[in-house]
SENU-10231 format. One record per atom (N, C-alpha, C): x, y, z. Coordinates in nm, 3 decimals. Each point is the difference from the previous one (the first is absolute). Example, Ala and Ser with C-alpha at 12.3 -4.5 7.8 and 13.67 -1.06 7.14 Angstrom:
2
+---------+---------+---------+
!      xx !      yy !      zz !
+---------+---------+---------+
!   1.319 !  -0.569 !   0.780 !
!  -0.089 !   0.119 !   0.000 !
!   0.090 !   0.120 !   0.000 !
!  -0.035 !   0.105 !  -0.072 !
!   0.082 !   0.119 !   0.006 !
!  -0.077 !   0.109 !   0.073 !
+---------+---------+---------+
***
This chain:
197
+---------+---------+---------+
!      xx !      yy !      zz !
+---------+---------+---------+
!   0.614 !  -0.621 !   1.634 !
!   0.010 !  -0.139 !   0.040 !
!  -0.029 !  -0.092 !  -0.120 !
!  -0.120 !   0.083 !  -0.075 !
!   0.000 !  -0.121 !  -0.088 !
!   0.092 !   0.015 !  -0.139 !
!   0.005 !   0.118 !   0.006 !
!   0.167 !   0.009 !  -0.130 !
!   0.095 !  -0.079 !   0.037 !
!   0.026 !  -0.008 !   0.148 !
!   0.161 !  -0.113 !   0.060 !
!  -0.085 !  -0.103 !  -0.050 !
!  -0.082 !  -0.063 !   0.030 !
!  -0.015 !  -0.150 !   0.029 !
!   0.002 !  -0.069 !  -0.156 !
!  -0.060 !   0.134 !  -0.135 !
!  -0.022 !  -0.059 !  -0.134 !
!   0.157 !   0.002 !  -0.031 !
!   0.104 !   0.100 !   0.055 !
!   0.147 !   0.036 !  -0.053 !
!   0.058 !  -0.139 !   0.060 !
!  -0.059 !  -0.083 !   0.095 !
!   0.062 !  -0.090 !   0.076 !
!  -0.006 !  -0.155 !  -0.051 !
!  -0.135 !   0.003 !  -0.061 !
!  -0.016 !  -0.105 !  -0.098 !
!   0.017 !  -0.010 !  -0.123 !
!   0.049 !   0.115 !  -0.063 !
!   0.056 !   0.044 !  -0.129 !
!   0.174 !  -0.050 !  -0.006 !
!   0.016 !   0.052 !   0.118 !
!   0.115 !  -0.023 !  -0.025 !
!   0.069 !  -0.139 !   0.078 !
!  -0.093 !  -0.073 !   0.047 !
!   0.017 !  -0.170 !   0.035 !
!  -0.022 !  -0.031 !  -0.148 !
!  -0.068 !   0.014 !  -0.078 !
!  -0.021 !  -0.115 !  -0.135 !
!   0.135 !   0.048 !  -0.071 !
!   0.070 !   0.091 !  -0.010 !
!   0.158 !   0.038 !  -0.048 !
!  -0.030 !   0.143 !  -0.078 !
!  -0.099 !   0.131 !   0.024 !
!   0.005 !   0.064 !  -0.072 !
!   0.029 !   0.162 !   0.067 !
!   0.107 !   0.024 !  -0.022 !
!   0.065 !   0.146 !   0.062 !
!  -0.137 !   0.130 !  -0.050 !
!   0.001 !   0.023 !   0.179 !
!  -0.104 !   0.145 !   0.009 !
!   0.075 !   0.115 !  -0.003 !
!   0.016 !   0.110 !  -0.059 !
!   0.094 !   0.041 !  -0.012 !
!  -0.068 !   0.132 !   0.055 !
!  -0.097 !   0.022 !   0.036 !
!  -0.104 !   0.120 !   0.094 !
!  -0.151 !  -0.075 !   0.031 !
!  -0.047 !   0.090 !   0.122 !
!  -0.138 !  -0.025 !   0.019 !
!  -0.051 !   0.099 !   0.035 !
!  -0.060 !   0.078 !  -0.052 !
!  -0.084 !   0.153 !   0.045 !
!  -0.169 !  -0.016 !   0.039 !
!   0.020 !   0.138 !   0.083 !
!  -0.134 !  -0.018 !   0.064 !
!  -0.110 !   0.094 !  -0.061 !
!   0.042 !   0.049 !  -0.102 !
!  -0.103 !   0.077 !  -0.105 !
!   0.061 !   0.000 !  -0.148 !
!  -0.085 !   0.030 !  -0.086 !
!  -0.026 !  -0.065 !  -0.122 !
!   0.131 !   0.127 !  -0.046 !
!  -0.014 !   0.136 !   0.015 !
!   0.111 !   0.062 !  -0.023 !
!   0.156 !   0.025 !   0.028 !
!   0.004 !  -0.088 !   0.143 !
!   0.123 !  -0.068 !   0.033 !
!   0.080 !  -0.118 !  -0.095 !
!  -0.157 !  -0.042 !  -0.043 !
!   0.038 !  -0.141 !  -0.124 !
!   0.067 !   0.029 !  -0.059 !
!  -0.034 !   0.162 !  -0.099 !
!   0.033 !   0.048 !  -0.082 !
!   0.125 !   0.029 !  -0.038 !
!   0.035 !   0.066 !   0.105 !
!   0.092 !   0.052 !   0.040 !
!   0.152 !  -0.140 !   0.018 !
!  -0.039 !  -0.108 !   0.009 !
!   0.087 !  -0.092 !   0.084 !
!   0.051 !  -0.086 !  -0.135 !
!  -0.151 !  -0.013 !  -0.116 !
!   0.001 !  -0.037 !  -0.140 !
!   0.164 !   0.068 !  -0.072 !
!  -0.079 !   0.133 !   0.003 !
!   0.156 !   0.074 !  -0.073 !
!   0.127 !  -0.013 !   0.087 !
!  -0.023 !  -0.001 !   0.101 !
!   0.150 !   0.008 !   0.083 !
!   0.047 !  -0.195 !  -0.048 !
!  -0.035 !  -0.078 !   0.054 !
!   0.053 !  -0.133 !  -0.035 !
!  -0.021 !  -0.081 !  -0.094 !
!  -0.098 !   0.098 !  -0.071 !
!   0.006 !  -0.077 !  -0.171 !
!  -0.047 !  -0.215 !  -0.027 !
!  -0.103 !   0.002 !   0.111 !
!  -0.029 !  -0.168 !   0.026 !
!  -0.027 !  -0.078 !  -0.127 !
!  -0.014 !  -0.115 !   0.005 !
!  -0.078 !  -0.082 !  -0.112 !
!  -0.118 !   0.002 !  -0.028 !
!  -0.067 !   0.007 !   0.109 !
!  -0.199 !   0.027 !   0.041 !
!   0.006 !   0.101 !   0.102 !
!  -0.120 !   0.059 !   0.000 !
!  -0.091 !   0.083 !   0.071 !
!  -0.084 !  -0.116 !   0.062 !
!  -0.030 !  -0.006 !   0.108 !
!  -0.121 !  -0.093 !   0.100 !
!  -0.063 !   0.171 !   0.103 !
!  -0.120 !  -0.014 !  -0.070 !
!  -0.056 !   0.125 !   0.060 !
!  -0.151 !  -0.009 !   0.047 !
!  -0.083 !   0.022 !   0.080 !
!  -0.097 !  -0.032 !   0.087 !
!  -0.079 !   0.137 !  -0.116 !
!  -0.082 !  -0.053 !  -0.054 !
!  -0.149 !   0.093 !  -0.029 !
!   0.010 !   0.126 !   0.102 !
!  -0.057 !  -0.016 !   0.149 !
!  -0.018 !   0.068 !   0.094 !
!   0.098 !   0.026 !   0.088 !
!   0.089 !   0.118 !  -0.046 !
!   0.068 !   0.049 !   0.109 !
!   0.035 !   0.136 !  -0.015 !
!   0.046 !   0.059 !   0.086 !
!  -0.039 !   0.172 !   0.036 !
!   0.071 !   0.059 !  -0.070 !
!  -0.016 !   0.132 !  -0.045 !
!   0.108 !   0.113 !  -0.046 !
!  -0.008 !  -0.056 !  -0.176 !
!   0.015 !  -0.086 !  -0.072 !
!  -0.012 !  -0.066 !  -0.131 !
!  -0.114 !  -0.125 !   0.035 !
!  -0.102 !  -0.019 !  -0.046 !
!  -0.022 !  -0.134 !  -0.004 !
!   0.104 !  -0.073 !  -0.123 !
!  -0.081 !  -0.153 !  -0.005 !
!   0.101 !  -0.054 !  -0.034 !
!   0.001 !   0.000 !  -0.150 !
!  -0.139 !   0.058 !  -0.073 !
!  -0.004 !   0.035 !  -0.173 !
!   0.031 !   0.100 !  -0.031 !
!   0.026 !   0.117 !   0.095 !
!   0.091 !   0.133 !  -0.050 !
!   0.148 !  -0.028 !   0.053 !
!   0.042 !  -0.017 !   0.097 !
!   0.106 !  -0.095 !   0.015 !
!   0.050 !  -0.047 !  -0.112 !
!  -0.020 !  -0.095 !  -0.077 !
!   0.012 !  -0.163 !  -0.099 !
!   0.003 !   0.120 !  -0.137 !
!  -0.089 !   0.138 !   0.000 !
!  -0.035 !   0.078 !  -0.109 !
!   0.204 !   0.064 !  -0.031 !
!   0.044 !   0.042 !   0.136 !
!   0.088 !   0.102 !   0.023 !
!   0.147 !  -0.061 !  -0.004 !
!  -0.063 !  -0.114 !   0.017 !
!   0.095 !  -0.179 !  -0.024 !
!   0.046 !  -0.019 !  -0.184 !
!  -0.108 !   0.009 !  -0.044 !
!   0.008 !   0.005 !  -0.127 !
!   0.074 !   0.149 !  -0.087 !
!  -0.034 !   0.085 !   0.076 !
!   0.093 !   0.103 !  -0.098 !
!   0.127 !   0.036 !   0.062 !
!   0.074 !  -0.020 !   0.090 !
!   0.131 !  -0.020 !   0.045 !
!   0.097 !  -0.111 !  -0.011 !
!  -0.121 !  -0.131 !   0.005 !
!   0.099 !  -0.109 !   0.016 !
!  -0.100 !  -0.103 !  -0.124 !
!   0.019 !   0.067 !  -0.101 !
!  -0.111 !  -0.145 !  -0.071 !
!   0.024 !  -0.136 !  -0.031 !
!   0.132 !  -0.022 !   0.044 !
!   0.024 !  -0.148 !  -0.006 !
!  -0.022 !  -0.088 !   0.114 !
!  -0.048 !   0.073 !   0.094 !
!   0.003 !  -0.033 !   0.160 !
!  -0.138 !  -0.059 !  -0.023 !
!  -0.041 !  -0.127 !  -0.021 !
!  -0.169 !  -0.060 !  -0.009 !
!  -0.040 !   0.030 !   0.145 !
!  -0.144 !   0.048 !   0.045 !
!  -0.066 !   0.017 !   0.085 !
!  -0.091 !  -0.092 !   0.036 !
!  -0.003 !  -0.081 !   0.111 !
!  -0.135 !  -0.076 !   0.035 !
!  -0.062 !   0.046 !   0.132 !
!  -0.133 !   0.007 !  -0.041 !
!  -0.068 !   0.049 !   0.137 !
!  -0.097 !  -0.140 !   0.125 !
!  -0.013 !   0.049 !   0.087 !
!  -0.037 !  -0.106 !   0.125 !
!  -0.134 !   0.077 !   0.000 !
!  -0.080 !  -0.074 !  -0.003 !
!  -0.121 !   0.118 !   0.006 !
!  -0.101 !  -0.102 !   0.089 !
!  -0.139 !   0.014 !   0.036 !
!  -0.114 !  -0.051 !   0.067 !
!  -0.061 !  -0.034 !  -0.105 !
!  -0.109 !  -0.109 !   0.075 !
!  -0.105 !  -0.032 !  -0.102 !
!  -0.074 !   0.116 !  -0.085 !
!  -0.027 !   0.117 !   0.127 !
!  -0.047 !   0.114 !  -0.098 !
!   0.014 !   0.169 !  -0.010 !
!   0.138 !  -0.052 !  -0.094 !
!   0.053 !   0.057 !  -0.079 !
!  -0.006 !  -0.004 !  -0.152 !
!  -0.097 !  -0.053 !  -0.032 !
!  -0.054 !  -0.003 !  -0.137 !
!   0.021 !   0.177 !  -0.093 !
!  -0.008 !   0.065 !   0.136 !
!  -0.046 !   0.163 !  -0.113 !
!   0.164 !   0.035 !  -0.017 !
!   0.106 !  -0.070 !   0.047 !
!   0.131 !   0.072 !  -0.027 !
!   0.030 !  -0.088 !  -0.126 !
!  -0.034 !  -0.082 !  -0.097 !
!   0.031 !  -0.130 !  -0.034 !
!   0.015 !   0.080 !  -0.154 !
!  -0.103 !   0.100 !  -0.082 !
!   0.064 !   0.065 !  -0.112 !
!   0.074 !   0.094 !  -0.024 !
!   0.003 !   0.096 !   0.128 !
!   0.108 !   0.058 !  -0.014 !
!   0.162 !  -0.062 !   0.034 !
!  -0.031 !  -0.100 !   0.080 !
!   0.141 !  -0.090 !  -0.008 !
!   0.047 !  -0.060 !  -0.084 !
!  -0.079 !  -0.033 !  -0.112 !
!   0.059 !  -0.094 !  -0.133 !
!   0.043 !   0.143 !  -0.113 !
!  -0.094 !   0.118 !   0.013 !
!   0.048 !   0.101 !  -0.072 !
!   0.142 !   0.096 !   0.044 !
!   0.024 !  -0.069 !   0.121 !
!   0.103 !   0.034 !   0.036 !
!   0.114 !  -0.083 !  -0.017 !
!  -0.016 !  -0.138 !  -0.041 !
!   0.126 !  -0.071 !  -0.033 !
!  -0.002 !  -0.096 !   0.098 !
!  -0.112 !  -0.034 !   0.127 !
!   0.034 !  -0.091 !   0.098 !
!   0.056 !  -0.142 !  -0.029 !
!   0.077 !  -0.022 !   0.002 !
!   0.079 !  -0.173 !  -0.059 !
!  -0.112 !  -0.123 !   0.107 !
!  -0.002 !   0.024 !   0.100 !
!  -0.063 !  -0.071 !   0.045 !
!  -0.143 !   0.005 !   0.174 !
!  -0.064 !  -0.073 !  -0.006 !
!  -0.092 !   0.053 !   0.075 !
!  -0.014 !  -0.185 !   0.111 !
!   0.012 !   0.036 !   0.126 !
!  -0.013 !  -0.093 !   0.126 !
!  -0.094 !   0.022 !   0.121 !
!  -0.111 !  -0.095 !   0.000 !
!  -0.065 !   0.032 !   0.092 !
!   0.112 !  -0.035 !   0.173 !
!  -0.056 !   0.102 !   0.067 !
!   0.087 !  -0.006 !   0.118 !
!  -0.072 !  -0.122 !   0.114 !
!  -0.080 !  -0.084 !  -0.042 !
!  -0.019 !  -0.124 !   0.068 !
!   0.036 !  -0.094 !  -0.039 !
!   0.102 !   0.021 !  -0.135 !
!   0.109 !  -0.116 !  -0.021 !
!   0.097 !   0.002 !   0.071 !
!   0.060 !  -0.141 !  -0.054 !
!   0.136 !  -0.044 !   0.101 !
!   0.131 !   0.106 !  -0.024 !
!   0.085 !  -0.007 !   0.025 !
!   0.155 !   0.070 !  -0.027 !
!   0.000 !  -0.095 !  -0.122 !
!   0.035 !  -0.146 !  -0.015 !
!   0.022 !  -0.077 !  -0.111 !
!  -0.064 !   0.076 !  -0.126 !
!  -0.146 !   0.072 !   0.021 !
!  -0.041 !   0.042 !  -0.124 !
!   0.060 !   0.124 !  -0.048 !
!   0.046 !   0.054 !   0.093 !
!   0.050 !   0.182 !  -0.019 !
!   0.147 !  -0.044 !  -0.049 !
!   0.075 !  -0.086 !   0.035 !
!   0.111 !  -0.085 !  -0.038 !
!  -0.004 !  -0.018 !  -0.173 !
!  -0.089 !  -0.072 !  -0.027 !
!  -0.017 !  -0.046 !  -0.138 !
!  -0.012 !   0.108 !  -0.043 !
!  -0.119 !   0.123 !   0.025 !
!   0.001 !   0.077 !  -0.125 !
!   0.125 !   0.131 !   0.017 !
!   0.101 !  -0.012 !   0.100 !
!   0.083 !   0.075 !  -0.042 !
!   0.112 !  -0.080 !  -0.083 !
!   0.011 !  -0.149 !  -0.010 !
!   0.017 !  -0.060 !  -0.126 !
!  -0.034 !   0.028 !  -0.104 !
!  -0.147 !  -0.007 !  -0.008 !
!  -0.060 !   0.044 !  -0.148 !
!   0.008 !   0.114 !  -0.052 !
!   0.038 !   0.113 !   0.106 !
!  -0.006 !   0.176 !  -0.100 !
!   0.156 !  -0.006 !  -0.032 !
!   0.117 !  -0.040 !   0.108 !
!   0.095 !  -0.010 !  -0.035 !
!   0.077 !  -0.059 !  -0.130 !
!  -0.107 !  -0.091 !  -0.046 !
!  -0.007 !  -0.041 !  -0.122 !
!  -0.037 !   0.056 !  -0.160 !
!  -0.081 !   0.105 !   0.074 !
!  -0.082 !   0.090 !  -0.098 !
!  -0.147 !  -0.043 !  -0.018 !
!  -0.067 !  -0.101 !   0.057 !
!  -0.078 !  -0.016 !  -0.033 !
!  -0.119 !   0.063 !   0.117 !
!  -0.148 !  -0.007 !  -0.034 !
!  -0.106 !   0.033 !   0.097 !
!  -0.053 !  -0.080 !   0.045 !
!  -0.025 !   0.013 !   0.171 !
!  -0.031 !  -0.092 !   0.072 !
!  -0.101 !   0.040 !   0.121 !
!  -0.154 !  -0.091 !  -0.028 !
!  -0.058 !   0.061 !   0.115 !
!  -0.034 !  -0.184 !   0.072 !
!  -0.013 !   0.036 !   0.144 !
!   0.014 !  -0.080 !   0.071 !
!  -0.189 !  -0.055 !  -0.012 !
!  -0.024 !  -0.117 !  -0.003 !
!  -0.120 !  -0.081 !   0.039 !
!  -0.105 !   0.078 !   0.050 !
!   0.069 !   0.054 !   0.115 !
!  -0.087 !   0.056 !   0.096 !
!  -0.042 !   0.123 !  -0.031 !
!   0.110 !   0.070 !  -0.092 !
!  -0.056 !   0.130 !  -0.057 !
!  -0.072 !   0.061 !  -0.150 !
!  -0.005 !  -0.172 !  -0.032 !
!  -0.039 !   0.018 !  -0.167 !
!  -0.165 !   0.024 !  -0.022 !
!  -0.051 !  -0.047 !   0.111 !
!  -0.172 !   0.064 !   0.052 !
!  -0.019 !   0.138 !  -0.044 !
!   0.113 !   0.028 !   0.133 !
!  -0.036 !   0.154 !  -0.011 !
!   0.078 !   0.088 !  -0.108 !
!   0.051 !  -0.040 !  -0.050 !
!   0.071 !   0.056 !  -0.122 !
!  -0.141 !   0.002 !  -0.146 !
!  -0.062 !  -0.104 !   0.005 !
!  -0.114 !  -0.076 !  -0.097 !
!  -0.120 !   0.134 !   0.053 !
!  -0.010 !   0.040 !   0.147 !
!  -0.080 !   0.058 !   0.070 !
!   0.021 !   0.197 !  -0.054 !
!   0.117 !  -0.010 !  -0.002 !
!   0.043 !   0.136 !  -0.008 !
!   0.007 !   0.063 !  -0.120 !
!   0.037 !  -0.107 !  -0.128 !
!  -0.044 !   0.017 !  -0.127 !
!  -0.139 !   0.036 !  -0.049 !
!  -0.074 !  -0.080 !   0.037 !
!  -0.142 !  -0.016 !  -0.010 !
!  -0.116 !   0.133 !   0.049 !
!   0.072 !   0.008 !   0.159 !
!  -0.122 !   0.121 !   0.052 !
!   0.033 !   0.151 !  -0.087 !
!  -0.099 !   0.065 !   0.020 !
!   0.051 !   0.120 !  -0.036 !
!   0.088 !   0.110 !   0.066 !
!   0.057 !   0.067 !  -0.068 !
!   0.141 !   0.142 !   0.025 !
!  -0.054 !   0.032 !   0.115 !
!   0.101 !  -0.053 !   0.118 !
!  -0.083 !   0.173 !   0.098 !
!  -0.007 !   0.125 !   0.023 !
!  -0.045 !   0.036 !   0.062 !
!   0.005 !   0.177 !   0.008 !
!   0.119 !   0.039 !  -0.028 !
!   0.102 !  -0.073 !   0.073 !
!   0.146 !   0.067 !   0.006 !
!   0.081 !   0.006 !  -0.112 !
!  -0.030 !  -0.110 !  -0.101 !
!   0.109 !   0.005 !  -0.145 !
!  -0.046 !   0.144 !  -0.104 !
!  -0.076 !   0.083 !   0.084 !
!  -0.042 !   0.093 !  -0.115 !
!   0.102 !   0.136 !   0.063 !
!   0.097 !  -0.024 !   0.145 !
!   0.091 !   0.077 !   0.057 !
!   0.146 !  -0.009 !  -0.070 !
!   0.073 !   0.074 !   0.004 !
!   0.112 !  -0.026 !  -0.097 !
!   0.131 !  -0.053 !   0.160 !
!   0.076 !  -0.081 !  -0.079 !
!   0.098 !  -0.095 !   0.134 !
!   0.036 !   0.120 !   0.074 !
!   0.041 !   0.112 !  -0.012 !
!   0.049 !   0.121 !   0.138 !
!  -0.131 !   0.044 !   0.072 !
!  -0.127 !  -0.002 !  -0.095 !
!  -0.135 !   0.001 !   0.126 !
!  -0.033 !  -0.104 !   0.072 !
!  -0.020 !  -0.090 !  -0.024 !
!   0.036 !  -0.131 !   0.070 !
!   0.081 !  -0.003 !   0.102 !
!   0.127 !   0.041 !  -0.018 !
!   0.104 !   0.034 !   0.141 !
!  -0.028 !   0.090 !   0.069 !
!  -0.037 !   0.138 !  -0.019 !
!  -0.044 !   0.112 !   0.082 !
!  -0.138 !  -0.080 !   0.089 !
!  -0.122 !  -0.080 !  -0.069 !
!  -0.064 !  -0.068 !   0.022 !
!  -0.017 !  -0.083 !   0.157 !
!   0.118 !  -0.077 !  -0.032 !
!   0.035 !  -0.086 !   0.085 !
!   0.057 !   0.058 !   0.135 !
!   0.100 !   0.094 !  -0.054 !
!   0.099 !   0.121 !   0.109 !
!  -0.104 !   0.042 !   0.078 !
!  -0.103 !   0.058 !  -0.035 !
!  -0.101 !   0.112 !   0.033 !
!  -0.105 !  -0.109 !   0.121 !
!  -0.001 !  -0.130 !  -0.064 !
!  -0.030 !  -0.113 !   0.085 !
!   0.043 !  -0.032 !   0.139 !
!   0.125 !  -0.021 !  -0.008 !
!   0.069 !   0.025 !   0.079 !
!   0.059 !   0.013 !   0.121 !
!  -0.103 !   0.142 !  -0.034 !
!   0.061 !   0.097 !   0.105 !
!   0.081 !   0.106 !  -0.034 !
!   0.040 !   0.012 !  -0.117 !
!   0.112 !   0.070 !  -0.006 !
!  -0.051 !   0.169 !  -0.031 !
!   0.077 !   0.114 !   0.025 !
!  -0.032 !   0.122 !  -0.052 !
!   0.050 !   0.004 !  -0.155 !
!  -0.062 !   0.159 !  -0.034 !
!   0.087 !   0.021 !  -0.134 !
!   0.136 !   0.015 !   0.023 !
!   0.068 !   0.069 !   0.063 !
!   0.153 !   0.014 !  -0.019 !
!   0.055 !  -0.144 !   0.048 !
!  -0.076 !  -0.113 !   0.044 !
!   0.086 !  -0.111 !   0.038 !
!  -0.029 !  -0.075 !  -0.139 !
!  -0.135 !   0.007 !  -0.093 !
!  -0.023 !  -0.046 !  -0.121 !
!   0.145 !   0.020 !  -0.086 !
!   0.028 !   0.129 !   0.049 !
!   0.079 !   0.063 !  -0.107 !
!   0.142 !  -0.096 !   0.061 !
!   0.021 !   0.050 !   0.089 !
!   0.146 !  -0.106 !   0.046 !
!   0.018 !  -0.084 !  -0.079 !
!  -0.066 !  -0.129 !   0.018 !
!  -0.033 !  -0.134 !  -0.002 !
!   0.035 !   0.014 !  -0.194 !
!  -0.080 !   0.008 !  -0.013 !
!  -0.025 !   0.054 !  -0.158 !
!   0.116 !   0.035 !  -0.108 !
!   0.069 !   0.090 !   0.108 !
!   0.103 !   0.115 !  -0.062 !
!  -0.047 !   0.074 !  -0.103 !
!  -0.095 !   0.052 !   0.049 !
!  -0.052 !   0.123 !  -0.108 !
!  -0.009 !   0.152 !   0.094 !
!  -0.075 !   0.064 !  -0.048 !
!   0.000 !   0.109 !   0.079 !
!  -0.149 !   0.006 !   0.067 !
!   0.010 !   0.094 !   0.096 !
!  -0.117 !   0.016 !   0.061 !
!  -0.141 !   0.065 !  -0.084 !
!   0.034 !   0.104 !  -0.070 !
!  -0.059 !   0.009 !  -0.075 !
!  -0.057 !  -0.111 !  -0.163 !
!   0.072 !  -0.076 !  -0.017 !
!  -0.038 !  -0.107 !  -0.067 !
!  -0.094 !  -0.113 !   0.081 !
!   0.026 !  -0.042 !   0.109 !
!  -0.063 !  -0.065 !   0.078 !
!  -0.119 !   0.047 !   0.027 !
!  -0.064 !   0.112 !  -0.029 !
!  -0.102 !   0.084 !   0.024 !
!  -0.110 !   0.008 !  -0.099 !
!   0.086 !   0.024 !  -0.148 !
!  -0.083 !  -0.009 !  -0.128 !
!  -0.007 !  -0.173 !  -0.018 !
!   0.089 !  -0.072 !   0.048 !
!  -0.112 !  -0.163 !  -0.035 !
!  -0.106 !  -0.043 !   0.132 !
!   0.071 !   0.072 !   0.100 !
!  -0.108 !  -0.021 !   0.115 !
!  -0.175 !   0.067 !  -0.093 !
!   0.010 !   0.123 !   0.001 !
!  -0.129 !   0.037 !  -0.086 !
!  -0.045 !  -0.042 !  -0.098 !
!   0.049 !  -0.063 !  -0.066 !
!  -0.011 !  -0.040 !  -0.156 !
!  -0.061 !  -0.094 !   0.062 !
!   0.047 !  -0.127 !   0.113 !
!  -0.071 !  -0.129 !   0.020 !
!  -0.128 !   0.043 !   0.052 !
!   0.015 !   0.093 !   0.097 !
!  -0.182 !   0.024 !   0.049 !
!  -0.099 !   0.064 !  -0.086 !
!   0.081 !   0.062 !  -0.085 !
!  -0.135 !   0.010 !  -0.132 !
!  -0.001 !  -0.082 !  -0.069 !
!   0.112 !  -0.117 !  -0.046 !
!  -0.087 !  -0.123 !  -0.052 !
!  -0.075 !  -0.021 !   0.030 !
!   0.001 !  -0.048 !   0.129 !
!  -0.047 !  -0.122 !   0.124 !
!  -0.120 !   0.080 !   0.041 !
!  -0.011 !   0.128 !  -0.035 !
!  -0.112 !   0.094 !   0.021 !
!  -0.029 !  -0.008 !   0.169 !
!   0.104 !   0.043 !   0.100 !
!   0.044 !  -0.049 !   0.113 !
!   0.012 !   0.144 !   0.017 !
!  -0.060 !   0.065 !   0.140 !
!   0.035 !   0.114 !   0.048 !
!   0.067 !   0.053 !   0.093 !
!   0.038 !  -0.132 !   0.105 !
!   0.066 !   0.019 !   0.171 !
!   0.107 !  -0.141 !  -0.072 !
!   0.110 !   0.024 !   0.133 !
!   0.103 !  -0.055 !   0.040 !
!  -0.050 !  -0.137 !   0.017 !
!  -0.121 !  -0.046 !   0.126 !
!  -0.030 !  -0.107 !   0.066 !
!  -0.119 !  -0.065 !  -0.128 !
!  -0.048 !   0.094 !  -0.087 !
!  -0.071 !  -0.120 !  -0.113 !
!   0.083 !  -0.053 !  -0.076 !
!   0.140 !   0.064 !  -0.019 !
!   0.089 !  -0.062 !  -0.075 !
!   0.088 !  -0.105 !   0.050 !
!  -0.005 !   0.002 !   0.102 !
!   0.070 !  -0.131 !   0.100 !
!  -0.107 !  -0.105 !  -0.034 !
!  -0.100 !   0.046 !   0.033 !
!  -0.148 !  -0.135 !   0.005 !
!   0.009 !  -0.053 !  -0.127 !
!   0.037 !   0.081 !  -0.104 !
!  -0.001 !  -0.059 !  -0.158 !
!   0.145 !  -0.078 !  -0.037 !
!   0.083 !   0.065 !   0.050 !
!   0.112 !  -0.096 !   0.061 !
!  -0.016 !  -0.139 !   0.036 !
!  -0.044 !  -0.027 !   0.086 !
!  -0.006 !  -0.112 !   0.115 !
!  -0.109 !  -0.065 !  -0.110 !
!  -0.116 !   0.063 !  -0.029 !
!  -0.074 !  -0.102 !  -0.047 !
!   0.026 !  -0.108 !  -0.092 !
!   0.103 !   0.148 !  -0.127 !
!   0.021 !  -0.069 !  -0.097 !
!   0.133 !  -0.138 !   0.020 !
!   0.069 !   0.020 !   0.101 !
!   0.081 !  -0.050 !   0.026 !
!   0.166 !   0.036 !  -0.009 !
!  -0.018 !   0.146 !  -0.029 !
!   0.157 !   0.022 !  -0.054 !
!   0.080 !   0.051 !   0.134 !
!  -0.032 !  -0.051 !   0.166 !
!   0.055 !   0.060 !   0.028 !
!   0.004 !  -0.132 !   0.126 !
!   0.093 !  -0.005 !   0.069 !
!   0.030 !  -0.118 !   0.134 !
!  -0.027 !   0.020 !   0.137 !
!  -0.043 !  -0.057 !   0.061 !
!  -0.064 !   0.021 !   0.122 !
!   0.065 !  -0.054 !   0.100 !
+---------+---------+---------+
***
């Protein structure tokens, strides 16, 4: 509902939506197939969030600028999104008029963060790395997957890797994370925030 209603006011100010997906790997997927001007991608959404998303954005389609819609706090996605190439950053309690302008401004080439998100951008620089930037971007996804809900062979689906690959980063993250069960790794999930509710 709320993908129609932003595709609905996007495309009243004169600007052709040319997809709207309901997970960050659908994005992906929709990026390479129609080749857009911008990426408009939500921080928080399932299967890719929106900085591995914007990451996977960048090595298929690198001319495609990415801006993300994120919450006030979303501060901890804010360095791996600029190390990822994010063109621009919008808090999602702005107007359409503002999400308007800055797909002006990346379309332009330039970087653009909205009023409302330059706080937490100032916020996200500043605090320290969290737990999670010390995971490499495919633990992070198994991460999130494993969040979820999902099994290993659906990790693996999703993924397109094999089951057995899905297995050695599944382990690899719980001996980072020094994590021994399924359900502490969801809790470290959720806490940290990498996963949608």
């Amino acid at each position: 509902m709320l993908r129609q209603a932003l595709r609905a006011l996007l495309e009243q100010r004169g600007l052709e939506v040319v997809a709207d997906e309901p997970d960050g790997r659908a994005a992906v997927d929709a990026v390479q197939r129609y080749s857009p001007d911008v990426a408009v991608l939500d921080v928080a959404m399932p299967v890719l969030n929106g900085v591995d998303a914007a990451r996977e954005i960048a090595r298929i389609a690198p001319e495609c600028p990415v801006i993300l819609l994120s919450g006030v706090d979303d501060t901890r996605f804010v360095r791996e999104a600029l190390k990822v190439g994010v063109k621009g950053f919008v808090q999602k309690s702005q107007g359409c008029d503002e999400l308007v302008h800055a797909i002006e401004e990346v379309r332009e080439g330039r970087l653009y963060v909205s009023p409302g998100a330059s706080q937490a951008i100032v916020d996200g620089l500043a605090s320290p790395a969290p737990d999670g930037s010390r995971l490499t971007p495919r633990e992070r996804q198994v991460l999130q997957l494993v969040g979820e809900g999902k099994s290993t062979k659906q990790i693996a689906e999703v993924l397109h890797i094999s089951v057995k690959t899905a297995e050695f980063h599944r382990g690899r993250l719980m001996k980072k994370l020094n994590v021994h069960d399924t359900a502490n790794l969801v809790r470290y999930a959720i806490r940290e925030g990498w996963i949608v509710l």
